[in-house]
LUMPAGU-84943 format. One record per residue: residue number from 0; x, y, z of N, C-alpha, C in turn. Coordinates in Angstrom, 3 decimals. Each point is the difference from the previous one (the first is absolute). Layout:
<pts>
    n      n_c1      n_c2      n_c3     ca_c1     ca_c2     ca_c3      c_c1      c_c2      c_c3
  NUM         X         Y         Z         X         Y         Z         X         Y         Z
...
</pts>
This chain:
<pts>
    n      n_c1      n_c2      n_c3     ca_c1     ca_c2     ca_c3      c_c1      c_c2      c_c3
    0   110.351   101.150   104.002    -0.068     0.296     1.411    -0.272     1.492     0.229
    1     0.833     1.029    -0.568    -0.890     1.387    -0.117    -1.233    -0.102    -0.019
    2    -0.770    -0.512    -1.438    -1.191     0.344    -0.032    -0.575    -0.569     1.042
    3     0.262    -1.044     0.948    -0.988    -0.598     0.635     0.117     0.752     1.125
    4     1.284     0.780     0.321    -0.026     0.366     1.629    -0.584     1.803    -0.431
    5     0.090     0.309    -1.087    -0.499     1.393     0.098    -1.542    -0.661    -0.163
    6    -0.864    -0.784    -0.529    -1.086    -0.029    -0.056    -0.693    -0.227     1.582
    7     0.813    -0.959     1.033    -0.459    -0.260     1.361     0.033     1.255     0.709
    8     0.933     0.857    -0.649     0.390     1.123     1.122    -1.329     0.909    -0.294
    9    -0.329    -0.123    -1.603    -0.764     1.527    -0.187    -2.031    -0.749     0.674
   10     0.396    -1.242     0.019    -1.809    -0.672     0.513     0.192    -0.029     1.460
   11     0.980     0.021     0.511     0.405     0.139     1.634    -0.939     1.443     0.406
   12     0.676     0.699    -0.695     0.645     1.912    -0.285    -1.153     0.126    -0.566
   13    -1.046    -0.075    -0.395    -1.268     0.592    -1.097     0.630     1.229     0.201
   14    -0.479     0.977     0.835    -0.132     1.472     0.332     1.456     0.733    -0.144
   15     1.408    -1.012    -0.095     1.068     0.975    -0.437     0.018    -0.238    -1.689
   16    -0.802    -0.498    -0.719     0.441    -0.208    -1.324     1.094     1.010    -0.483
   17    -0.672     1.255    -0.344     0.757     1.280    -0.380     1.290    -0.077     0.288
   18     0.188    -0.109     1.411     1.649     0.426     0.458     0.829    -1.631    -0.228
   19    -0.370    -1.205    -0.015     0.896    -1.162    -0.586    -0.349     0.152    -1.567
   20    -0.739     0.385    -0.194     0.117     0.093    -1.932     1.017     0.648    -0.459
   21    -0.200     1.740     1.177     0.925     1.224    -0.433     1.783    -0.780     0.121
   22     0.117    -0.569     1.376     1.109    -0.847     0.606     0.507    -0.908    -1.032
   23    -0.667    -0.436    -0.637     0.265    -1.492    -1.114     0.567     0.999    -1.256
   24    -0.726     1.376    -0.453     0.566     0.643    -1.054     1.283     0.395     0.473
   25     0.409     0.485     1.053     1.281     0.608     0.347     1.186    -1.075    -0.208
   26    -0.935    -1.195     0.538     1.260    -1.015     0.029     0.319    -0.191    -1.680
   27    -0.752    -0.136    -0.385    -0.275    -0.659    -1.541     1.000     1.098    -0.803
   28    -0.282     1.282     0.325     0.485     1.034    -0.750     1.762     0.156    -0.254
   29     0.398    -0.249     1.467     1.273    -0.429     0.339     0.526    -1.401    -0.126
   30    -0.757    -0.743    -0.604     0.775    -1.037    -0.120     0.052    -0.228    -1.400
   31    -0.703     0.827    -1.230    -0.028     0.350    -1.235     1.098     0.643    -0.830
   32     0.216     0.974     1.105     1.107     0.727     0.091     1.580    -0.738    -0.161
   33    -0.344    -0.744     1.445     1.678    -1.057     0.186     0.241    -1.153    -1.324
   34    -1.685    -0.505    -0.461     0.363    -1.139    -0.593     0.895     1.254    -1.398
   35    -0.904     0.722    -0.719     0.605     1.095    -1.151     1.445     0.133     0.223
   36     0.300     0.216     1.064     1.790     0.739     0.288     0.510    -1.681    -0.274
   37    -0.315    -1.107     0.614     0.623    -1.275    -0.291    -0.015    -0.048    -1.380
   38    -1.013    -0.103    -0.846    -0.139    -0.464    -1.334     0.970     1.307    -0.801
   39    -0.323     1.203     0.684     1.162     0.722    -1.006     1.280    -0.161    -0.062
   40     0.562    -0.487     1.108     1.520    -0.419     0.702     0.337    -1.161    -0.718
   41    -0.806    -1.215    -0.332     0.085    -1.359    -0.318     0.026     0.279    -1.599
   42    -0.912     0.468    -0.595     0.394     0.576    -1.156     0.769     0.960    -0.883
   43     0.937     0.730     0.683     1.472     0.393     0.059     0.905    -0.497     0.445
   44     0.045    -1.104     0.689     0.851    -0.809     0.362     0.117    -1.237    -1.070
   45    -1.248    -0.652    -0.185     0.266    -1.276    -0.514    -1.099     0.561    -1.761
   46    -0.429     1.146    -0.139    -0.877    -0.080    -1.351    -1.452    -0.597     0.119
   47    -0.111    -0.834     1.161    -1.470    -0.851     0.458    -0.693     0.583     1.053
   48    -1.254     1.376     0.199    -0.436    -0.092     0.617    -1.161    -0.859     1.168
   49     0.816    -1.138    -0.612    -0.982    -1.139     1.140     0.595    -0.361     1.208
   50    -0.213     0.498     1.236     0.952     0.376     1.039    -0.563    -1.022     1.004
   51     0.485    -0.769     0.588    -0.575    -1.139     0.581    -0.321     0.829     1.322
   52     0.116     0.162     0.730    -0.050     1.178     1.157    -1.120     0.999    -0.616
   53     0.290     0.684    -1.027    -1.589     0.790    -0.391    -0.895    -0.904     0.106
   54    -0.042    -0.937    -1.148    -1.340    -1.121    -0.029    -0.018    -0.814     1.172
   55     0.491     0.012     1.172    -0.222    -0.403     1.365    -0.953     1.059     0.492
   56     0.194     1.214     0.232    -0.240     1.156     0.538    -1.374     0.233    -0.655
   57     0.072     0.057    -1.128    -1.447     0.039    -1.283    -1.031    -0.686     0.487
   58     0.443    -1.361     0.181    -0.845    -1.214     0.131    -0.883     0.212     1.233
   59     0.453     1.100     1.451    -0.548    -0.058     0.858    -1.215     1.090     0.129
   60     0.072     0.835    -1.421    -0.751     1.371    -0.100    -1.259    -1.106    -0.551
   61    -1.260     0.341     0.710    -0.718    -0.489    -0.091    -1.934     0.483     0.128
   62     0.355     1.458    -0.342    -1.190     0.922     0.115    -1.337    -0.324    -0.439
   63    -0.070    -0.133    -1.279    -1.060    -0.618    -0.727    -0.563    -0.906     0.546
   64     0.916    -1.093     0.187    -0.937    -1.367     1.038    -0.559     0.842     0.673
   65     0.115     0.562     1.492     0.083    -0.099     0.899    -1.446     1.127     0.109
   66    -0.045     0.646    -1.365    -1.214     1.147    -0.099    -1.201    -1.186    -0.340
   67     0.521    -0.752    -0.821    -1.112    -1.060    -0.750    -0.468    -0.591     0.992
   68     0.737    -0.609     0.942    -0.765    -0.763     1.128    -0.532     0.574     0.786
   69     0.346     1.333     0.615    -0.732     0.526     0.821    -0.865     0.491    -0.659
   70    -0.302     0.692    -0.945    -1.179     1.298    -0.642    -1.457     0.025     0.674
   71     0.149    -1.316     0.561    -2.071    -0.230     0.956     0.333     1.093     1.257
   72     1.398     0.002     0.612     0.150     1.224     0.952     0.071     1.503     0.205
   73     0.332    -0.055    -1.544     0.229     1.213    -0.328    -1.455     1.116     0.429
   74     0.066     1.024     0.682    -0.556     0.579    -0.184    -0.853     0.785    -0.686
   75    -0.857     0.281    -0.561    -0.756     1.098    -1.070     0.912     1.099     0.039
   76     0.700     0.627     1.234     0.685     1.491    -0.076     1.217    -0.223    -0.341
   77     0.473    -1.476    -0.255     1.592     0.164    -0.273     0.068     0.188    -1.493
   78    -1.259    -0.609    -1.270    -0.013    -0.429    -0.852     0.577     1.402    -0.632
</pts>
C-alpha cells in the first residue's frame, strides 16, 4: 500500500517529484533510525535482534519500489 499510494501521489504530482521524493527520504530516514534503536533494545533485552515492531516499521520503508515505478517521471534534472 506505500508503494502504491506514493506512486499515485508522485503521477498525480509529476511537477512536485523532487519535494515527495525529498519528503519520502526524511520519512524513510527517521524511521531507520526508530526501527535501529528497537532492534538494539530487543537485542539487549532478549539477545535476538529481530524486533517485531522494527520489522513492522522496516516493512513500511519502501524507497526503491517506489523510485522503480516511478523513474518514467523522473526528470532529466533530478537524475
Amino acid at each position: 500500500m506505500t508503494v502504491k499510494s506514493a506512486v499515485a501521489a508522485i503521477e498525480i504530482l509529476q511537477g512536485k517529484y523532487d519535494s515527495i521524493v525529498d519528503d519520502l527520504l526524511k520519512f524513510y530516514h527517521s524511521e531507520i533510525v526508530i526501527v535501529k534503536q528497537l532492534n538494539l533494545e530487543a537485542l539487549k533485552r532478549t539477545g535476538d535482534d529481530n524486533n517485531f515492531e522494527g520489522n513492522k516499521r522496516f516493512n513500511r520503508i519502501a524507497l526503491p519500489q517506489i523510485i522503480e515505478r516511478t523513474a518514467k517521471f523522473i526528470p532529466h534534472s533530478s537524475v
